[in-house]
N, C-alpha and C positions, 0 to 999 in steps of 0.2 A: 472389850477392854480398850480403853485409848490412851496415850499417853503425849505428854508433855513435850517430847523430844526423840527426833527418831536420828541414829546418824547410823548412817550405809555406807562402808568401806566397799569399794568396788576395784580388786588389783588389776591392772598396777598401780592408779591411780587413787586417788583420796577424793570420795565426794561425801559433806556434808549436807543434810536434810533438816532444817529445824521446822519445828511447826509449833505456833501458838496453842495455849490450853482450849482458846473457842476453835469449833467447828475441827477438832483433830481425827484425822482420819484412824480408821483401823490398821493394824500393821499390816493385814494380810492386802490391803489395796495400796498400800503403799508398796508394798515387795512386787505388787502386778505391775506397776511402773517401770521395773529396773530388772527384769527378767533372767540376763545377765552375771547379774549380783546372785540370783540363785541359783543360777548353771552352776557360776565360780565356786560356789559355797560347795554344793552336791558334788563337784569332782575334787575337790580337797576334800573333804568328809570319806570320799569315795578309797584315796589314795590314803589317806591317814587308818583308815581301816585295812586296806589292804596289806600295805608295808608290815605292821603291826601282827598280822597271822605267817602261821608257816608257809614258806614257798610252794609246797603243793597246792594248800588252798589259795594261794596268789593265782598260780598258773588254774585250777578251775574254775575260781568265781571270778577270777580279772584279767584273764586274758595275756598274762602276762609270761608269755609260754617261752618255751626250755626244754632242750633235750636232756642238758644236765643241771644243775646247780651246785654251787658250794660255798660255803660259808667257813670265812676265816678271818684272823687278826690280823691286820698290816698297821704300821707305823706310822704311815700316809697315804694320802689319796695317791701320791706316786706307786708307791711301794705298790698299792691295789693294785695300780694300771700294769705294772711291770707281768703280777702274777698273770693276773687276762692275756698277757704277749705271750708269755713261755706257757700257756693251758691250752692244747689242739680245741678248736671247737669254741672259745668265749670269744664272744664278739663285742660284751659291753661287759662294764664295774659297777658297782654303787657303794661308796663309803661314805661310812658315816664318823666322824671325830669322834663323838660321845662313845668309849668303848672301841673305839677303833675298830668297827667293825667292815669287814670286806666279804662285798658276796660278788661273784663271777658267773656268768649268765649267758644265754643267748633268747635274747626279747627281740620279741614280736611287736610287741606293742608298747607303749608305757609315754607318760608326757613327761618328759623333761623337767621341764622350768616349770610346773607345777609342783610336781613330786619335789623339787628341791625348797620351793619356796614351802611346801602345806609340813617337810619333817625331817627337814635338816638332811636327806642324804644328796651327797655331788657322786652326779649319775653322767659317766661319760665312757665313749664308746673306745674301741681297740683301736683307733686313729687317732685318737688326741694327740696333737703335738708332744712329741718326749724326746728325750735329749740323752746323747752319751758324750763322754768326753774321754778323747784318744788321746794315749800322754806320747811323745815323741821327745820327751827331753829339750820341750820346748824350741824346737827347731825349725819347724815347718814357715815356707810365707805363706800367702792369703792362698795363693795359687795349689803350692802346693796341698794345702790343706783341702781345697773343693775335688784338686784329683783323688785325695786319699778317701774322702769320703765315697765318694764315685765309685772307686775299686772295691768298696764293700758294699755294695749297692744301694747306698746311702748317699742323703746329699745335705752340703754344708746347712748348719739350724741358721733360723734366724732369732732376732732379738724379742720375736713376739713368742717363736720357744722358748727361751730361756724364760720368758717372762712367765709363761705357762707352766713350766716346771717346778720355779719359784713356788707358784701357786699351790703345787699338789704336793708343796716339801721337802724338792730339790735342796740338796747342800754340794758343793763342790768348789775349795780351795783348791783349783787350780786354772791355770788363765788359756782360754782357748777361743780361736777366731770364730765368729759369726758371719753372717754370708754381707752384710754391709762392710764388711772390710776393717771391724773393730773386733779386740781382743776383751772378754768378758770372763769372768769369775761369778757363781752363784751362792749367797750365804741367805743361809734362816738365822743366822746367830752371830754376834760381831766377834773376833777374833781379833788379835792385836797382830797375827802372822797374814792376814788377809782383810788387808784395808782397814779394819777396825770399824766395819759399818754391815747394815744387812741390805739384802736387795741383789738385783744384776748389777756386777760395781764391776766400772771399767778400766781395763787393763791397758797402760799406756808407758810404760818406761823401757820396752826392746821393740823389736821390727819381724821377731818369727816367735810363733805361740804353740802353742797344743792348737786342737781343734775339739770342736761340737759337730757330733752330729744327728741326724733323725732319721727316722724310717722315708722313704718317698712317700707321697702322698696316694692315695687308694679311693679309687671312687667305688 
């Protein structure tokens, strides 16, 4: 069979293949060219089948091993991450929006930025940057605020936390220091009592805030 026009998407890049009607090759030596493109293809094919069966058969045919597993409904990618914190034993999440679904896990194996890009689930581990926010009646300065974190054995977020939080559907109307020495509020939703915009929107009208903070970092 030959055909007119071959075009090979190759992620994460875009490569187009055109070929004239004379002298077109067969597909199957054109695909010998770009080897690559069918690894790509086979491990998303691979991951899309996987995700797709029950967790047992994840963990036999894929490698995707577990002491336990559980499947639940969370609100957000946050929310997910939160239950993985408070569950002895989960070391990674993977939600999916579609259905809100949250399953809790300890893998072995699994690709990342594959599995996200081949079916839509955000797959991240029990360290992602996460944020709380200690209300002090907005009293605290910069200083203070790094020791309070400290005494809980935590230490002051910075803005690329918050930024991350954001991400996983953090909300919080209330104004607390970041470790750059700025005070930050986090909205998914605009509010006419909090700024009236979404984003990390920053807080600039006193000189002592709440605070953000995070877990310490864990290699």
């Amino acid at each position: 069979m030959h055909l007119s026009a071959v075009i090979l998407v190759i992620l994460p890049m875009f490569l187009v293949v055109v070929f004239s009607d004379e002298n077109t090759p067969e597909i199957s030596s054109v695909l010998e060219l770009f080897p690559e493109f069918v690894e790509m293809k086979g491990r998303i094919n691979k991951l899309e089948k996987a995700w797709s069966l029950p967790y047992k058969t994840r963990l036999r045919n894929y490698k995707m091993k577990s002491e336990y597993t559980e499947s639940t409904v969370s609100s957000s990618g946050l929310e997910c991450w939160i239950k993985c914190a408070e569950t002895d034993g989960c070391t990674s999440t993977s939600f999916q929006s579609e259905g809100r679904k949250c399953e809790l896990s300890r893998v072995s194996y699994i690709n990342y930025e594959v599995l996200e890009k081949a079916v839509g689930w955000d797959v991240f581990t029990k360290h992602t940057p996460i944020v709380s926010l200690h209300d002090h009646g907005y009293s605290l300065d910069l200083a203070g605020a790094k020791a309070y974190c400290a005494s809980l054995g935590l230490s002051i977020a910075t803005v690329e936390d918050l930024t991350a939080a954001y991400n996983y559907g953090y909300q919080k109307c209330n104004c607390g220091w970041a470790a750059n020495g700025a005070a930050y509020l986090v909205m998914q939703v605009a509010d006419s009592n909090c700024l009236s915009s979404v984003g990390v929107l920053h807080c600039n009208w006193r000189s002592t805030w709440n605070v953000y903070c995070k877990p310490l970092k864990s290699d």
